[in-house]
C-alpha positions in Angstrom: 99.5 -85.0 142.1 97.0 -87.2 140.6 97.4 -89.1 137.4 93.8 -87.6 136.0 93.9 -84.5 137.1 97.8 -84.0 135.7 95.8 -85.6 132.0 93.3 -83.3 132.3 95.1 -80.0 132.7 97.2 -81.5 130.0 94.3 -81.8 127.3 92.9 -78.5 128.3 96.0 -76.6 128.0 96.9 -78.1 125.1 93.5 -77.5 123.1 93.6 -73.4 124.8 97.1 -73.2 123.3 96.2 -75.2 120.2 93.9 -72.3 118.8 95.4 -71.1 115.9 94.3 -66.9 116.3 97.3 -65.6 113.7 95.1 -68.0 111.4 92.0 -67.4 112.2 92.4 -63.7 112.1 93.4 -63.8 108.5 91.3 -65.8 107.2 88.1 -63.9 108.8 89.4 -60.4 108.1 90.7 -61.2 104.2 89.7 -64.2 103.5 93.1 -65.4 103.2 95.3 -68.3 104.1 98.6 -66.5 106.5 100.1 -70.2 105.6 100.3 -69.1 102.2 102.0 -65.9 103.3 105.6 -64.6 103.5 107.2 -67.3 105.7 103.8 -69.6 106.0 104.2 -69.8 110.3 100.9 -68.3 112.0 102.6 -66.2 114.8 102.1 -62.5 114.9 105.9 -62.0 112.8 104.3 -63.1 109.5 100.6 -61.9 110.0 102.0 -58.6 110.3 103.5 -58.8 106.9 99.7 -58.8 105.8 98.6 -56.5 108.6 100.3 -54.7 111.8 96.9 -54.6 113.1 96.0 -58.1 112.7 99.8 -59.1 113.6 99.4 -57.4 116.8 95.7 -59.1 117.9 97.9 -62.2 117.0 100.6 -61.3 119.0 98.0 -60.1 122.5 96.1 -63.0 121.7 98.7 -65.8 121.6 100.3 -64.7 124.7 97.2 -64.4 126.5 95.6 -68.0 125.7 99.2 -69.1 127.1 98.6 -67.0 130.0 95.1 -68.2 130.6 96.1 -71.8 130.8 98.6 -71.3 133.9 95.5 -68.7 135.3 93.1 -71.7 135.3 94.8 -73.8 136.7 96.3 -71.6 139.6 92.4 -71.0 140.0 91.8 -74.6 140.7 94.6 -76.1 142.2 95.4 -75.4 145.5 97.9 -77.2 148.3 101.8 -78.1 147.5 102.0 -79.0 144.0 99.9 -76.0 142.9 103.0 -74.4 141.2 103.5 -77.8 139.1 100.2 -78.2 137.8 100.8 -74.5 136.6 104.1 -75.3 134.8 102.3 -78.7 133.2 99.6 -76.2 132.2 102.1 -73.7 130.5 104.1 -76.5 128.9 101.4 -78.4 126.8 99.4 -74.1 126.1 102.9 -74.2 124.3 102.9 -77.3 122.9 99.5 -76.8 121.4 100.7 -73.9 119.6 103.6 -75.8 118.2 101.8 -78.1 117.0 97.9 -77.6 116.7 95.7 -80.6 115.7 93.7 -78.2 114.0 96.2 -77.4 111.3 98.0 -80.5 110.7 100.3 -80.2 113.8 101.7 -76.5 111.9 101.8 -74.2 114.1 103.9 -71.0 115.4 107.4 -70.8 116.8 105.8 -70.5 121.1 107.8 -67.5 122.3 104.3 -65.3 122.8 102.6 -68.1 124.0 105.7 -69.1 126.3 105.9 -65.8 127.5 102.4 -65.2 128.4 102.4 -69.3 129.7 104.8 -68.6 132.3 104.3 -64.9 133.5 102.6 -66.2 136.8 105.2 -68.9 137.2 108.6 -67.2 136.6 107.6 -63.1 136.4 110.6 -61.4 137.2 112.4 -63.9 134.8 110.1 -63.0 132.6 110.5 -59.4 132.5 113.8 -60.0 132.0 113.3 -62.0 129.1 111.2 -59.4 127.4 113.9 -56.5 128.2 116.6 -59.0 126.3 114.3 -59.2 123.8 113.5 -55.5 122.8 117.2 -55.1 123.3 118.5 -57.7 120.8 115.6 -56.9 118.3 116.0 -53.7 118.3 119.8 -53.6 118.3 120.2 -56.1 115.4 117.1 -55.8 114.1 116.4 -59.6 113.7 113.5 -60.7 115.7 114.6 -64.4 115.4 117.9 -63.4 117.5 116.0 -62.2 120.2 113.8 -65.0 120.3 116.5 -67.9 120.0 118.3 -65.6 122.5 115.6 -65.2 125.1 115.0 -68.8 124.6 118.1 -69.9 125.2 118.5 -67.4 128.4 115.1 -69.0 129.9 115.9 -71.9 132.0 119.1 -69.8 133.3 117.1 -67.0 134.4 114.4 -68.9 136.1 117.6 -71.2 138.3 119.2 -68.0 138.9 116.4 -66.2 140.3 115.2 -69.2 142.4 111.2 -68.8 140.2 110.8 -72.3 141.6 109.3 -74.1 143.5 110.2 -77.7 142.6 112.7 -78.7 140.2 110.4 -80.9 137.8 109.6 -76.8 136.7 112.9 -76.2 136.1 113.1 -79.0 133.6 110.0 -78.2 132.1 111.0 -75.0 131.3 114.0 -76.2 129.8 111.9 -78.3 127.5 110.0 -75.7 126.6 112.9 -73.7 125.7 114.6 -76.2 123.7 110.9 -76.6 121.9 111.0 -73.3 120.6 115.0 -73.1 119.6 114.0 -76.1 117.6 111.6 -74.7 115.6 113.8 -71.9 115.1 116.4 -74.0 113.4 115.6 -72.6 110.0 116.3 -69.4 111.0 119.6 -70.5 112.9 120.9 -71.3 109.9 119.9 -68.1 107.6 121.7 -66.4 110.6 124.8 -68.4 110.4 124.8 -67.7 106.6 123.9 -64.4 106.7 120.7 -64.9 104.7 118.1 -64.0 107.8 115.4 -60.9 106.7 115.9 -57.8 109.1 112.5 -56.5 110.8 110.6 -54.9 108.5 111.4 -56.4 105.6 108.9 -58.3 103.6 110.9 -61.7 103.1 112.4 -64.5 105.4 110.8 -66.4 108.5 111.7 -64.6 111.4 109.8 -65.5 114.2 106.7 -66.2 116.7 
């Protein structure tokens, strides 16, 4: 792997996951500000509580510019580190979603973006993830839970069911999964107190 070409899939993942499309979305359908909404994140969780529409173009579109950045570069990379440059791809699409230059370095929680960034790399882990997910969610009814939860199960999953093919992307999807636990922390605590809003409900931060 080369030092440029490692930089540039970097930048260009980063600024494909850095598009802020809960915000945009918003702001061109009503005019409004989603930071300034319910929980103030910009994943699809709280544009739904303006919109279910809107909050699922959010949640299609952040999981496919996450997708898009691992497609590219599993386009133009070919030879033995192919499957790296695809988990450096998937790792900064995530990262610019965390934390997009456009809006101050505020952006969502990753777990649609992380999802969609890894679905070529790891996709039976990744089915997997998105069973636990629906189960969890549904079950309990607190889409944070799922997501800390799928998060968590991540790195496991992927070991387990040998998605690899070096282990530099094992440890990058470890980052990534300790990425978006952390900026679930808020809602780690409301779940510890008790104090977390259910699906459906029209206040707390849950997720995306």
């Amino acid at each position: 792997m080369s030092a440029t070409s490692v930089l540039v899939t970097a930048a260009l993942s980063y600024l494909l996951g850095s598009i802020p499309f809960g915000y945009l979305l918003v702001r061109m359908v009503t005019g409004e500000d989603v930071r300034a909404i319910g929980s103030g994140n910009i994943g699809a969780t709280n544009v739904a509580r303006k919109s279910r529409v809107l909050g699922v173009a959010t949640l299609v579109l952040d999981t496919a510019k996450g997708f898009a950045a691992t497609f590219f570069a599993w386009l133009v990379f070919i030879g033995p580190h192919r499957h790296l440059y695809m988990a450096v791809a998937a790792l900064f699409a995530v990262l610019g979603h965390l934390f997009p230059v456009w809006l101050k370095f505020r952006g969502g929680k990753g777990v649609a973006t992380s999802l969609g960034a890894f679905a070529l790399l790891t996709p039976k882990t990744i089915l997997c993830l998105v069973g636990l997910f629906l189960l969890l969610a549904v079950a309990f009814r607190y889409v944070s839970l799922g997501s800390i939860a799928v998060a968590a199960a991540f790195p496991l999953l992927a070991w387990a069911l040998h998605e690899y093919h070096e282990p530099l992307e094992v440890a990058i999807i470890a980052m990534v999964s300790v990425l978006v636990i952390w900026k679930h922390r808020q809602n780690i605590g409301r779940l510890a107190a008790g104090t977390e809003s259910k699906f459906g409900e029209k206040s707390g931060d849950q997720s995306s």
